[in-house]
C-alpha positions as a Markdown table, in Angstrom:
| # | Residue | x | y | z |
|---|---|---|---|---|
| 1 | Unk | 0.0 | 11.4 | 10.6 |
| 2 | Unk | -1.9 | 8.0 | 10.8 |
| 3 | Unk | -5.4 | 8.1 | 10.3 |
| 4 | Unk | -6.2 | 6.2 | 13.3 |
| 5 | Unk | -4.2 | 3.5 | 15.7 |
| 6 | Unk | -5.6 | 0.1 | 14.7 |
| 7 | Unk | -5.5 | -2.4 | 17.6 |
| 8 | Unk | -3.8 | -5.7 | 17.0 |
| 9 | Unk | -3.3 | -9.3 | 18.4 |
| 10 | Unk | -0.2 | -11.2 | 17.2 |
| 11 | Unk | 0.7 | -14.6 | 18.2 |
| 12 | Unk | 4.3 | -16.1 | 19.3 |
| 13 | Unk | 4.8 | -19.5 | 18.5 |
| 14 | Unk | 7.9 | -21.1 | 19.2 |
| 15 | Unk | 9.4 | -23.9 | 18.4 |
| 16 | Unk | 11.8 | -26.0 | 20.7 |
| 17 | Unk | 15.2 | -25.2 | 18.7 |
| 18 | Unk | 14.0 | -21.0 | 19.7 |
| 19 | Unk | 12.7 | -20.4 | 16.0 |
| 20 | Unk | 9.7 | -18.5 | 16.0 |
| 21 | Unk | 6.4 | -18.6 | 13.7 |
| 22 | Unk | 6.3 | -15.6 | 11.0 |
| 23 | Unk | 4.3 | -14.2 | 8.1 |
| 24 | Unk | 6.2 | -12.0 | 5.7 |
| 25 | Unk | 5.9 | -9.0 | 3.2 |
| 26 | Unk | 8.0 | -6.8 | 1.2 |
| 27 | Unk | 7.5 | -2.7 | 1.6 |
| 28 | Unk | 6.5 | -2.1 | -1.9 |
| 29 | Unk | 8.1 | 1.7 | -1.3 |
| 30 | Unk | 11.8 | 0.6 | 0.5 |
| 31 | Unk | 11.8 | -3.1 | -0.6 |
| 32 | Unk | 12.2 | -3.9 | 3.0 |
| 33 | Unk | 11.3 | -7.5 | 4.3 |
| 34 | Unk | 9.2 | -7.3 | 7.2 |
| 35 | Unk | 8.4 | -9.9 | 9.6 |
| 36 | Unk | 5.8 | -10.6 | 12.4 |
| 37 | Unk | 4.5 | -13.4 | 14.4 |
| 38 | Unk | 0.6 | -14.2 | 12.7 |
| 39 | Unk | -2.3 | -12.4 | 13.9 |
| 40 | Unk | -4.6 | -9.3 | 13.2 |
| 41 | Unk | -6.9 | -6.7 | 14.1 |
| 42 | Unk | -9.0 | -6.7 | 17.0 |
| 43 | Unk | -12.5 | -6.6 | 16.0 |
| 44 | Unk | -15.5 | -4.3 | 17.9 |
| 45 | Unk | -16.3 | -6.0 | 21.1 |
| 46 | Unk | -13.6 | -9.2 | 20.8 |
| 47 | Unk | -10.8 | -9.7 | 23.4 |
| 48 | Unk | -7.4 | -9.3 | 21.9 |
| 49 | Unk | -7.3 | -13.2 | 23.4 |
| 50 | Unk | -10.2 | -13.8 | 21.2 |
| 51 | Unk | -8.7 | -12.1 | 18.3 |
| 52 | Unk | -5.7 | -13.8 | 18.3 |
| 53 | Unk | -7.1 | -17.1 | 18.3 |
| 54 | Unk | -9.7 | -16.3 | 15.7 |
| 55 | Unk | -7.0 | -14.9 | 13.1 |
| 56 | Unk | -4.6 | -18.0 | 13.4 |
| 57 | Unk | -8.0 | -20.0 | 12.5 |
| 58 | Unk | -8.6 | -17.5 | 9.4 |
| 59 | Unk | -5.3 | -17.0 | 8.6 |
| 60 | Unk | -3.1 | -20.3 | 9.1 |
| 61 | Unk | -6.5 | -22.3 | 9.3 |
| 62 | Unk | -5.1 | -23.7 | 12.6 |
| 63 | Unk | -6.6 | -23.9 | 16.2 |
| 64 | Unk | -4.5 | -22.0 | 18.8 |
| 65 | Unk | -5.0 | -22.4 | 22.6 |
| 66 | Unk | -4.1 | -20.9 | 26.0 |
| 67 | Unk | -3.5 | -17.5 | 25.1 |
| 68 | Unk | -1.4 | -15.4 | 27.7 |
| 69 | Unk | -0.6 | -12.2 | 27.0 |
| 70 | Unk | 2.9 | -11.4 | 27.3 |
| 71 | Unk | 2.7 | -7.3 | 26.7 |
| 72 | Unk | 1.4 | -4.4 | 24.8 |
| 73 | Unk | 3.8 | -2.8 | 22.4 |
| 74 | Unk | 3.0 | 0.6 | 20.6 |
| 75 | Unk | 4.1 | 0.5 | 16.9 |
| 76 | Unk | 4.2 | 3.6 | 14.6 |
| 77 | Unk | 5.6 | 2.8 | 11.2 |
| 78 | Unk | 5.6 | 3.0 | 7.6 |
| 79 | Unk | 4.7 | 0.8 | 5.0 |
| 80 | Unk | 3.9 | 1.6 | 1.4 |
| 81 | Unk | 4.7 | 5.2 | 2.1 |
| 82 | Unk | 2.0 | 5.7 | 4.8 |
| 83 | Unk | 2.4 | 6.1 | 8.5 |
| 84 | Unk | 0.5 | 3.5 | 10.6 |
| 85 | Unk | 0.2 | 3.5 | 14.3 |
| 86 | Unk | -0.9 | 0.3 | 16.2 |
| 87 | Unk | -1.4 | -1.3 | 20.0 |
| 88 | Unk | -0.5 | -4.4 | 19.8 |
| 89 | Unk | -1.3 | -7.0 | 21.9 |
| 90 | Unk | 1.9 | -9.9 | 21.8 |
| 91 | Unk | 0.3 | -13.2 | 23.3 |
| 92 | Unk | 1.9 | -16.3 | 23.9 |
| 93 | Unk | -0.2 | -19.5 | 22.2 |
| 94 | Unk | 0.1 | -23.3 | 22.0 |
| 95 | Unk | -0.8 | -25.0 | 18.7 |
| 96 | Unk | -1.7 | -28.8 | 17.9 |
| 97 | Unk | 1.0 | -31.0 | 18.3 |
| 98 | Unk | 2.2 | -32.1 | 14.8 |
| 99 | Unk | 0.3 | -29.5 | 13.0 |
| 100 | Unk | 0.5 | -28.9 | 9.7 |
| 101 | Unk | 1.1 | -24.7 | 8.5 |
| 102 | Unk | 0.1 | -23.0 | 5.3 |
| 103 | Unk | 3.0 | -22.0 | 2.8 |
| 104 | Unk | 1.0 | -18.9 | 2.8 |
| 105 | Unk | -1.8 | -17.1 | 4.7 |
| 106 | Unk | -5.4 | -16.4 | 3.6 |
| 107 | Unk | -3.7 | -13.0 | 2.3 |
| 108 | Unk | -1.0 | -14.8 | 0.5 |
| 109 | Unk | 2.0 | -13.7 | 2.8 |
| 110 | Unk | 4.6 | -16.5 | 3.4 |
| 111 | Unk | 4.5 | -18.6 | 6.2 |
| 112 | Unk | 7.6 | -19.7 | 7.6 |
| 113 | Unk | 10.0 | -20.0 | 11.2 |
| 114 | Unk | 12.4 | -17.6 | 11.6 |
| 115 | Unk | 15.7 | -19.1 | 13.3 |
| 116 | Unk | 16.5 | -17.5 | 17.0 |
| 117 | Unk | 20.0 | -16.9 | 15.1 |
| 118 | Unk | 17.9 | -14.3 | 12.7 |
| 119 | Unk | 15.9 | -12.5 | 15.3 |
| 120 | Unk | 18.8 | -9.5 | 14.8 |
| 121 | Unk | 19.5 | -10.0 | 11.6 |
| 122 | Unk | 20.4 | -6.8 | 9.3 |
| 123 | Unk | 18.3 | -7.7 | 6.1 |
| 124 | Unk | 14.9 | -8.0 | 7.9 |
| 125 | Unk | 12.9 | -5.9 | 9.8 |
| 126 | Unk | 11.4 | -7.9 | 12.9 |
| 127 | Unk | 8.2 | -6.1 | 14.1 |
| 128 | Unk | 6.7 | -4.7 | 16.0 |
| 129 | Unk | 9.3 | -2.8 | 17.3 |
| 130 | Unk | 9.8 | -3.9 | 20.7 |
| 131 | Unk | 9.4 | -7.4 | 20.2 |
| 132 | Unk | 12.8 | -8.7 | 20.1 |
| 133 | Unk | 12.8 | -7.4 | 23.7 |
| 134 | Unk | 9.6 | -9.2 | 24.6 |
| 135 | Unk | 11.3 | -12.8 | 23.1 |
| 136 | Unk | 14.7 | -12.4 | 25.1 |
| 137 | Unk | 13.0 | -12.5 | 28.2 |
């Protein structure tokens, strides 16, 4: 059972081929690749729009605009051998034409774009659950 359900605010980024802006890690417990659109948690008092655009400033070091929340998915999962449980709030943002990503965020995750043709692929876990769904509409 998770010790609490942590609120989040990811970011979807796309680019005009369909691929879409991810961070990565590897479950140190299956050896899973998992793969999300940036963001974070939601901090006391901030607005998931806030939030959103504050972590792609502290994690990517890049400023995102027009935030528009697309939906609220509920995630439970494991990673590392723990269950997790999260709200997360999937927002649709605009960054700086010609900007320049990271290779890595402030955590040291890869940054990279995930090909539309990948969004289903067998060897990676796309999360949060639900999101596929949100990015086929």
């Amino acid at each position: 059972m998770p010790d609490a359900i942590r609120p989040i605010a990811i970011a979807v980024v796309r680019r005009d081929d369909g691929a879409l802006l991810v961070t990565s890690a590897v479950d140190p417990a299956t050896g899973r690749t998992y793969v999300r659109p940036p963001g974070g948690g939601i901090e006391p008092g901030e607005r998931a729009a806030e939030a959103v655009v504050r972590e792609l400033r502290e994690e990517l070091g890049v400023e995102a605009s027009a935030p528009r929340l697309l939906d609220v998915v509920e995630n439970l999962f494991a990673y590392a051998g723990r269950p997790f449980h999260e709200h997360v709030f999937v927002h649709r943002v605009a960054l700086p034409a010609g900007v320049v990503l990271p290779e890595t965020t402030d955590a040291g995750h890869p940054v990279w774009w995930l090909p539309a043709s990948r969004f289903d692929d067998p060897t990676i876990d796309l999360v949060p659950a639900g999101l596929l769904r949100l990015l086929e509409r």
